[in-house]
C-alpha positions as CSV (number, residue, x, y, z in Angstrom):
1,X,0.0,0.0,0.0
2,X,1.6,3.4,-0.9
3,X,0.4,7.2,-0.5
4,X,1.7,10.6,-0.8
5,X,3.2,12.3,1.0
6,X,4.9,15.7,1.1
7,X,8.4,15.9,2.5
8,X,9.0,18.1,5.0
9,X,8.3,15.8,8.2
10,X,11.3,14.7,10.2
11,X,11.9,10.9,11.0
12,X,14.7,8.2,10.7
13,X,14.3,4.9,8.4
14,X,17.0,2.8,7.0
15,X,17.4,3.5,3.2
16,X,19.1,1.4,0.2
17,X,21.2,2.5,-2.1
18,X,21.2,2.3,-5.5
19,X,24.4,2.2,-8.1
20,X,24.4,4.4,-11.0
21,X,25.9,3.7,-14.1
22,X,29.2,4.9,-15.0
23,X,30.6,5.1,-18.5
24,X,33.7,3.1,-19.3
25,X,37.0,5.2,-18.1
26,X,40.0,5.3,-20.5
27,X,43.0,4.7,-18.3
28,X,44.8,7.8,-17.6
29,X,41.4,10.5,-18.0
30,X,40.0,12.1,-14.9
31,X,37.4,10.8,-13.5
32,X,34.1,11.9,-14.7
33,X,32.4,13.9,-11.3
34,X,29.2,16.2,-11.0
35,X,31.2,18.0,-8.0
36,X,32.4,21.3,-10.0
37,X,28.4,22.0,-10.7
38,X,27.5,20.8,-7.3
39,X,29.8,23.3,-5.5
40,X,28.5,26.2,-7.5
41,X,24.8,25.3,-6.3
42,X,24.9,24.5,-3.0
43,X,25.2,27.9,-1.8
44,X,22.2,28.6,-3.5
45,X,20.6,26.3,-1.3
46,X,19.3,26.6,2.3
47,X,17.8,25.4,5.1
48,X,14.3,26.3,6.6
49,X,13.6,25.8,10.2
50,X,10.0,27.1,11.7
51,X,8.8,27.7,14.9
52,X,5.2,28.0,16.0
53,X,2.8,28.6,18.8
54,X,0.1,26.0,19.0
55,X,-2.6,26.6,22.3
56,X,-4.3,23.7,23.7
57,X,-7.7,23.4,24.5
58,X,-9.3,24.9,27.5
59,X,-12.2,23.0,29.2
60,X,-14.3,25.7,28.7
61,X,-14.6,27.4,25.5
62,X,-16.2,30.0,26.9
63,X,-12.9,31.6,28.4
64,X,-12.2,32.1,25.1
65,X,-14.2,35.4,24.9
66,X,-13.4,38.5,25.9
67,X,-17.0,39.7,26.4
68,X,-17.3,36.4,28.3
69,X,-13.7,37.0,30.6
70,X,-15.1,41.0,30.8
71,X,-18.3,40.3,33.0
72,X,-17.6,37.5,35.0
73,X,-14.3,39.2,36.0
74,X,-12.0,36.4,35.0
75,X,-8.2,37.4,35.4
76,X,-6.4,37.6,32.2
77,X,-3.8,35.1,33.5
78,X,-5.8,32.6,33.6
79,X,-7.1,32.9,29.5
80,X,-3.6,32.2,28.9
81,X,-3.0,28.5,27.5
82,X,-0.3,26.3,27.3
83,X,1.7,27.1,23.8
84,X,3.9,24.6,22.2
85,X,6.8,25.6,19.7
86,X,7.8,22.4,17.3
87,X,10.2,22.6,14.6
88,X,9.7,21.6,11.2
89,X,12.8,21.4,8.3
90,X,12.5,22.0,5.3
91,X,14.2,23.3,2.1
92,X,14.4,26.8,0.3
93,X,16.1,28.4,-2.9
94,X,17.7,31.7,-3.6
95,X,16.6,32.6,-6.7
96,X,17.3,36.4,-6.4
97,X,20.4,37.5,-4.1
98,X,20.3,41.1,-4.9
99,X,16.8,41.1,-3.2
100,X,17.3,38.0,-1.1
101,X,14.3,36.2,-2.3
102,X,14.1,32.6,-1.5
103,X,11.4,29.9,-2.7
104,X,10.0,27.0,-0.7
105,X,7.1,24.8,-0.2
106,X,4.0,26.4,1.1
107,X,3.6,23.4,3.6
108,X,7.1,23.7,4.9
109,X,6.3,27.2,6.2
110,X,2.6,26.7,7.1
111,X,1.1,28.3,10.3
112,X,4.5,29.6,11.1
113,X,5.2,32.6,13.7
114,X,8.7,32.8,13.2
115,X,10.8,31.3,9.8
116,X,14.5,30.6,9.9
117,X,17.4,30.3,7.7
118,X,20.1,28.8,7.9
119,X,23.2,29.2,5.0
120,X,25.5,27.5,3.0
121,X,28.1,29.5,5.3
122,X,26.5,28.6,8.3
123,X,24.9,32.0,9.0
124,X,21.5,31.8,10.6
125,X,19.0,34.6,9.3
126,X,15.3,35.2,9.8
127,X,12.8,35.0,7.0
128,X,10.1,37.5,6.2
129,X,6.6,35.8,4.0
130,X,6.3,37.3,1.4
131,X,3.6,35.5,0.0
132,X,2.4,32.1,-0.7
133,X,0.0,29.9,-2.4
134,X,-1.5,26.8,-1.2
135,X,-3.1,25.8,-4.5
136,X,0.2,25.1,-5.9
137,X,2.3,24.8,-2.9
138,X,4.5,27.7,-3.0
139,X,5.9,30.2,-0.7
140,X,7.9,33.4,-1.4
141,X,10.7,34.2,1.8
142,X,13.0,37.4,1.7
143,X,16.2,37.7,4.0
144,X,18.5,40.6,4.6
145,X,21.8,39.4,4.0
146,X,24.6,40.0,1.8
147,X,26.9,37.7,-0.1
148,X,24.1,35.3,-1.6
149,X,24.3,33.0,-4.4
150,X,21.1,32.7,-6.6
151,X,20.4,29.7,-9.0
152,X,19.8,30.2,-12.3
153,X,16.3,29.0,-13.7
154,X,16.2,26.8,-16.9
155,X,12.9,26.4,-18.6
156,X,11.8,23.4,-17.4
157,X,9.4,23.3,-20.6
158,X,11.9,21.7,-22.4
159,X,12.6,18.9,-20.3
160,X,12.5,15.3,-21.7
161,X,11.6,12.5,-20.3
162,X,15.3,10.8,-19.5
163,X,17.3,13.7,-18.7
164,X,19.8,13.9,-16.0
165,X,18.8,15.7,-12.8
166,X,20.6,16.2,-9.3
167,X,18.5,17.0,-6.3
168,X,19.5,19.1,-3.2
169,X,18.3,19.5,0.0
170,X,18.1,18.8,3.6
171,X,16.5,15.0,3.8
172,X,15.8,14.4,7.2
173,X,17.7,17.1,8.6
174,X,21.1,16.1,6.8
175,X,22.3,19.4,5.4
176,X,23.2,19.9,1.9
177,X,22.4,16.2,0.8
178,X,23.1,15.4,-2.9
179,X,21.2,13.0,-5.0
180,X,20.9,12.2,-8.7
181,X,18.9,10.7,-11.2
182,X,16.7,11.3,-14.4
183,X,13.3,12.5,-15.2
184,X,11.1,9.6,-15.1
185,X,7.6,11.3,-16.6
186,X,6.5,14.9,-16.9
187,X,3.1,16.5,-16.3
188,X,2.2,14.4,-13.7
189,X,-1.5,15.6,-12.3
190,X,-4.3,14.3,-11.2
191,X,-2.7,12.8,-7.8
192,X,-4.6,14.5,-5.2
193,X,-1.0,16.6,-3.7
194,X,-2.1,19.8,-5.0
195,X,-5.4,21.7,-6.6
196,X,-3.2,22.6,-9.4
197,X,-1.0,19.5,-10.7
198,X,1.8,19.5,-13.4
199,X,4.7,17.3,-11.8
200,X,8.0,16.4,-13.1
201,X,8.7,13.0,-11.9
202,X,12.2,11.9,-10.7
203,X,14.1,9.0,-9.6
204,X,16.3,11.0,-8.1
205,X,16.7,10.1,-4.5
206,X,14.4,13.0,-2.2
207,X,13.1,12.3,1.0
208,X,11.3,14.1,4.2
209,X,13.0,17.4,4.9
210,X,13.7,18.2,1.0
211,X,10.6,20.1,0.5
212,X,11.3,23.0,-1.7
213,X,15.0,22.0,-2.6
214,X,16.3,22.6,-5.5
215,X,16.2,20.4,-8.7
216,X,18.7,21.0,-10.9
217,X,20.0,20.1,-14.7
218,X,23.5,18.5,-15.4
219,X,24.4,22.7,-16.4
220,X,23.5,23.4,-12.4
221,X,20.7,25.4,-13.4
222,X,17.5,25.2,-11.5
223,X,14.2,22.8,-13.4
224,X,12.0,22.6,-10.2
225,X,11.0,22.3,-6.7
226,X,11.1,19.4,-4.8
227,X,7.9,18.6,-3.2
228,X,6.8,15.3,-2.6
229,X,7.0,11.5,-2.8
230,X,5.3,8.5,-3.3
231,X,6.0,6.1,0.0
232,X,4.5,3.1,1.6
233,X,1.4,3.2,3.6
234,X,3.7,2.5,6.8
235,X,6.9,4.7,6.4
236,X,8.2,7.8,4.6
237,X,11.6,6.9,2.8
238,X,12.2,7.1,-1.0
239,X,11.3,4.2,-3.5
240,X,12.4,6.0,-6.7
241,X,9.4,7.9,-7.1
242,X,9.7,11.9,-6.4
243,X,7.6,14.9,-7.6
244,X,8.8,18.5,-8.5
245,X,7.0,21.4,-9.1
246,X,8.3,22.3,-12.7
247,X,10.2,26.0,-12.8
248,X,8.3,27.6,-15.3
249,X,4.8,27.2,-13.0
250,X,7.1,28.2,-9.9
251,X,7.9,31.7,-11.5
252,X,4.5,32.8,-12.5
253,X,3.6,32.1,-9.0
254,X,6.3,34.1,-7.8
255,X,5.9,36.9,-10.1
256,X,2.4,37.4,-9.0
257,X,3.3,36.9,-5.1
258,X,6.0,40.0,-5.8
259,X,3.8,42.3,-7.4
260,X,0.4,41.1,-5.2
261,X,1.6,39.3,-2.1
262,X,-0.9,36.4,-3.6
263,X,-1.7,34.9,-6.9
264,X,-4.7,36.4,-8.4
265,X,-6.3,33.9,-10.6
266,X,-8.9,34.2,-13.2
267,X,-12.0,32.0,-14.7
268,X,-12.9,31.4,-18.1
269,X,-16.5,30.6,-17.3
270,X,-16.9,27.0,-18.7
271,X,-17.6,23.3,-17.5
272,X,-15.3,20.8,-19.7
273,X,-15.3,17.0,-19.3
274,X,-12.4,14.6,-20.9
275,X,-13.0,12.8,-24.3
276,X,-13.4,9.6,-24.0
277,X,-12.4,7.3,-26.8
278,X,-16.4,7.3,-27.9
279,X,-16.8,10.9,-27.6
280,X,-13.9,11.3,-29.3
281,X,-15.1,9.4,-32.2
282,X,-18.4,11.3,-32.3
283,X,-17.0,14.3,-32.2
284,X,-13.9,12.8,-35.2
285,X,-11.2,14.3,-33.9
286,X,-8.2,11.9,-31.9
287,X,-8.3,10.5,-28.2
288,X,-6.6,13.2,-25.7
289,X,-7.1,16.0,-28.1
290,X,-9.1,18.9,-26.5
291,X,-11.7,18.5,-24.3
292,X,-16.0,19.1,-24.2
293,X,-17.5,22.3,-23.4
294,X,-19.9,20.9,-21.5
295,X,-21.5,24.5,-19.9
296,X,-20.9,28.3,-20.3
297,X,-21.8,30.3,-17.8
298,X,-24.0,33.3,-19.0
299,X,-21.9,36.6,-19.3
300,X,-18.7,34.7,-18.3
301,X,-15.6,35.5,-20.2
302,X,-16.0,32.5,-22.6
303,X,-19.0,33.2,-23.3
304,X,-18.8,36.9,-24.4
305,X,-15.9,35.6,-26.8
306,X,-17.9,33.3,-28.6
307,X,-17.6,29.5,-26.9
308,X,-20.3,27.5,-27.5
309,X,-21.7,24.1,-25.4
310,X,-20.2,20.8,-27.7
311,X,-17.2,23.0,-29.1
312,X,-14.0,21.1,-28.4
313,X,-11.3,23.4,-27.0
314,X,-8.0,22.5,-28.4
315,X,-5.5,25.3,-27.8
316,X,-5.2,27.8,-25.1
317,X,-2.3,30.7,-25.9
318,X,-1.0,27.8,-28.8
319,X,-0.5,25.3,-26.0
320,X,-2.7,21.9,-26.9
321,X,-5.1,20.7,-24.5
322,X,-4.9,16.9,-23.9
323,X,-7.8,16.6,-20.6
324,X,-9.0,19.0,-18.2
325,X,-6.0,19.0,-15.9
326,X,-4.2,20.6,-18.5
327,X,-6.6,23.2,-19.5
328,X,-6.7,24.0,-15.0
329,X,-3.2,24.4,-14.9
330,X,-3.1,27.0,-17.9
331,X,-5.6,29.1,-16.8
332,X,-5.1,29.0,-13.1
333,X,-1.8,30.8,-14.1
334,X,-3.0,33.3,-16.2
335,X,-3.4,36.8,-14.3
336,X,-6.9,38.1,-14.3
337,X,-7.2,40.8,-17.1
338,X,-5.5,39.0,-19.5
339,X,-6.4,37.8,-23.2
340,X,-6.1,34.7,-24.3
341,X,-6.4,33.1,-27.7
342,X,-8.5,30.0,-28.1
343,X,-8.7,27.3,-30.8
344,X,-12.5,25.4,-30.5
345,X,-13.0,22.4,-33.5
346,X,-17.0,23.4,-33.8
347,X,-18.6,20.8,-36.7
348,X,-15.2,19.4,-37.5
349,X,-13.7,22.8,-38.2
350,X,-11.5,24.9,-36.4
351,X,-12.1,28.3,-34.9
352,X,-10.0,31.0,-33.5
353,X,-11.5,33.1,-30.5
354,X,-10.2,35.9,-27.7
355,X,-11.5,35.6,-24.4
356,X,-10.2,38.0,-21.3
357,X,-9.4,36.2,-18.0
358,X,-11.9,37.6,-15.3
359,X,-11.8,37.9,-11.7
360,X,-12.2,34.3,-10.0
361,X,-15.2,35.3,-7.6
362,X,-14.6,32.0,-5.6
363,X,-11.1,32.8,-4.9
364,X,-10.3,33.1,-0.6
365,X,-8.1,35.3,0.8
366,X,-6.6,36.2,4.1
367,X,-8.1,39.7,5.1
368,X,-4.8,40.4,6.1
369,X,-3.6,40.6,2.6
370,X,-5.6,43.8,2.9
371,X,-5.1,45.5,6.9
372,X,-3.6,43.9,9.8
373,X,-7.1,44.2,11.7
374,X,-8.9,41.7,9.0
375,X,-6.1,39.0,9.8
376,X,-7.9,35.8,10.5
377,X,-10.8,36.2,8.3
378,X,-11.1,34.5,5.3
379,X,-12.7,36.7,2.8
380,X,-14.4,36.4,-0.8
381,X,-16.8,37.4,-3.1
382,X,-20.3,35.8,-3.3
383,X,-22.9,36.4,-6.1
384,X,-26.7,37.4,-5.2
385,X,-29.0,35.1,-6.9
386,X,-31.6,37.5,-7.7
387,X,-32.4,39.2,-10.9
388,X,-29.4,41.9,-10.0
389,X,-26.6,39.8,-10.1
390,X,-24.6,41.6,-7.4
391,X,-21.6,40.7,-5.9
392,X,-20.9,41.2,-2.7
393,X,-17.3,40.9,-0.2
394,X,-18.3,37.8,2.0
395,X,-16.5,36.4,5.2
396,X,-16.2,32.6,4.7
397,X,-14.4,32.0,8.2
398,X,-13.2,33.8,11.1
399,X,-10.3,31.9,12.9
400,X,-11.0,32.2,16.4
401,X,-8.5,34.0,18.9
402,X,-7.6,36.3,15.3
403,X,-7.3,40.2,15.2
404,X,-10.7,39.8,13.3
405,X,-12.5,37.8,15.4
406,X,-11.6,40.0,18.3
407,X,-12.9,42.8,16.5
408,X,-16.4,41.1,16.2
409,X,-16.2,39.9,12.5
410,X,-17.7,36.4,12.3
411,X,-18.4,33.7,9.4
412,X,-21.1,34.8,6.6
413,X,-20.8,38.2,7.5
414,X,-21.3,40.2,4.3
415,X,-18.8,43.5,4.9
416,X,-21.0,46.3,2.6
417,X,-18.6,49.3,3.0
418,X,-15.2,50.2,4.3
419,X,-14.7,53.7,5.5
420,X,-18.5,55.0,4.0
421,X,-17.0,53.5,0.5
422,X,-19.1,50.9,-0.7
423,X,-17.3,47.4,-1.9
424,X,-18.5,44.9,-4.3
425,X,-15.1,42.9,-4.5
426,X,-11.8,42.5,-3.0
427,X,-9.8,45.3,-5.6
428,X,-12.5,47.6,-4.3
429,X,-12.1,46.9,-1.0
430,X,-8.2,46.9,-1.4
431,X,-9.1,50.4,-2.7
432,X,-11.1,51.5,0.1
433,X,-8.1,50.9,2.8
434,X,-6.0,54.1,2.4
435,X,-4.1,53.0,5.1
436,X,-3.3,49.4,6.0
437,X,-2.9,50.7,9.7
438,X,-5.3,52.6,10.2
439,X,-8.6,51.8,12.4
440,X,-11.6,50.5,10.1
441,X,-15.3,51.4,10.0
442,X,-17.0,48.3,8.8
443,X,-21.0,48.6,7.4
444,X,-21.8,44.7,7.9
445,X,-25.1,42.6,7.1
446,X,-25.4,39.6,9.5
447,X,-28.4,37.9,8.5
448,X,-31.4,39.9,8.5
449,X,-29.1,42.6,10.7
450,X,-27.0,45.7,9.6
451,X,-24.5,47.1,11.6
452,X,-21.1,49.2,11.8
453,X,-17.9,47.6,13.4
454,X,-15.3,49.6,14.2
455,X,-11.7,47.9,13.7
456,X,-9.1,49.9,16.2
């Protein structure tokens, strides 16, 4: 029995080793080594180390309310709970050392208070979040240090199945590890790890604690992020079978996480189903060539560019679509605003067609993305069914204990204005906080119930 897991967790099993291959040596020639290109990457390597505060459950939930502590005159000491601060290793990659920008797995760094790093050098830094996205596991750190050494990205498009790779990373806590092997398959999806799936596969030897190490080409230059692995049921060592985010869908995360501090996806506005092999001869074209347009959603993007239910979308941008996962992955990194050129087969015949990436309405994010005193709700945008179609800023969850749920912002909450400016979305409420700092007066509908909150 075997599952996936991602590598970050610490723990000791005994591993085999495998021999590689060697070509024949002449006698007298040096022996062939990967250490010159190993040398200049390590230092582009590091370690990640987090620490955070976990509380414990109190016997009586109540004494988690201020309201609650307030008028029965309960001492704040005894609120306080018992905290907790575990470790957990992990990789990370300097991919800009002017700015000290460092990538990593989102998991690695999740629910973290305090992020360290530890260099080639042996210097031991703290990490600022920049950013991160869950969908695709990725997390953006910054350090303040000098003397860095950034890898170089490759694109990772042009990888074949059988190339060369060498992994590094910190695999169970052993520092700088160096492994090597090929890519075994490419554009791996569809396993569950992540909502948006396009794996390069490796044989190359990664285990817990080499989350978002490097994967590199035979040139040193980096093709991917180490992420997870396929292990039995029962343990978590390596069996040859190791998943990287490819580079290419790294960067466009990271590109977005610079300029936004999230990634700001985009809908197209139609349901799609895979062809199978009778579909596919109905509709004559070959198996795992396009998929169905099985829906278009009334004044979506699609539709306003011309997509019609039963065409058979082909291309996005010039990039064939195989299956749905496919067609996921391209537009979930496509920015919102953007166009995009489609290629539908509609009766057998091709047709060209621009659509313009909209804003996802069911994306979530943290409010405090936008002001310090929204942190801990979990914000998006809901749609009114009526006949006016409006959109409305909605609170999908408050975490309890937050800055936002002290400030008397709950879940299904619908926030109307900020600061007497009326809000229909997230860029308008963005908009409406001048000042990240600065207190916020909230017009909320709860129910049947309008009220103002102020936010100090």
């Amino acid at each position: 029995m075997f599952k996936l897991i991602k590598i970050s967790a610490l723990f000791f099993v005994y591993l085999g080793v495998a021999n590689a291959a060697l070509p024949a040596l002449v006698e007298g020639e040096a022996m062939p080594s990967l250490a010159p290109m190993v040398n200049r990457v390590k230092p582009g390597v590091v370690n990640i180390a987090t620490s955070s505060t976990q509380r414990t459950a109190q016997s009586n939930p109540l004494l988690n309310d201020p309201f609650f502590r307030y008028f029965f005159g309960v001492p704040q000491h005894q609120q306080q709970q018992q905290e907790s601060r575990p470790q957990s290793l992990g990789t990370g990659v300097i991919v800009d050392a002017a700015k000290g920008l460092i990538i990593t797995n989102h998991h690695v760094i999740k629910g973290a208070d305090k992020i360290h790093v530890t260099l080639n050098d042996g210097r031991e830094v703290e990490a600022e979040l920049l950013g991160a996205d869950a969908d695709v596991d990725v997390a953006l750190l910054k350090i303040k240090a000098d003397k860095l050494t950034a890898l170089e990205m490759a694109d990772s498009d042009k990888l074949k199945v059988g190339d060369f790779v060498v992994a590094v990373g910190n695999p169970f806590g052993l520092n700088q590890t160096v492994t090597s092997g090929i890519v075994s398959a490419l554009g791996r999806s569809d396993l569950g790890i992540e909502d948006y799936e396009n794996f390069i596969q490796t044989d190359a030897s990664i285990n817990p604690g080499n989350s978002g190490g490097a994967l590199v080409d035979l040139n040193g230059h980096l093709i991917g992020m180490n992420t997870a692995i396929l292990a039995p049921g029962g343990g978590g060592g390596n069996v040859g079978i190791g998943f990287a985010i490819p580079i290419n869908m790294v960067r466009q995360i990271v590109e977005q996480l610079i300029e936004f501090g999230e990634v700001r996806r985009g809908r197209l506005g139609i349901s799609i189903q895979n062809l199978s092999s009778e579909l596919a001869q109905a509709f004559g074209i070959p198996l795992n060539k396009g998929v169905v347009i099985a829906d278009v959603d009334e004044g979506s993007p699609a539709d306003k560019a011309g997509v019609e239910v039963g065409d058979v979308l082909i291309e996005v941008n010039h990039q064939k679509i195989r299956n749905a996962s496919e067609l996921r992955n391209i537009i979930g990194m496509i920015r919102v605003g953007v166009e995009v050129d489609l290629k539908v087969l509609r009766d057998r015949r091709e047709k060209s067609l621009t659509a313009t990436i909209k804003e996802n309405h069911q994306q979530k994010t943290d409010g405090q993305r936008y002001s310090k005193r929204l942190a801990g709700a979990l914000l998006g945008v809901i749609k009114d069914d009526s006949h006016t179609k409006k959109t409305y800023v909605f609170i999908h969850d408050v975490k309890r204990g937050s800055p936002a749920w002290y400030g008397r912002l709950r879940k299904d909450d619908l926030i109307l204005s900020v600061n007497k400016r009326r809000v229909s979305n997230l860029e308008e409420l963005s908009e409406a906080i001048a000042n990240a700092d600065s207190p916020l007066l909230l017009n909320i509908q709860r129910g049947r119930e309008a009220l103002f909150i102020l936010l100090k």
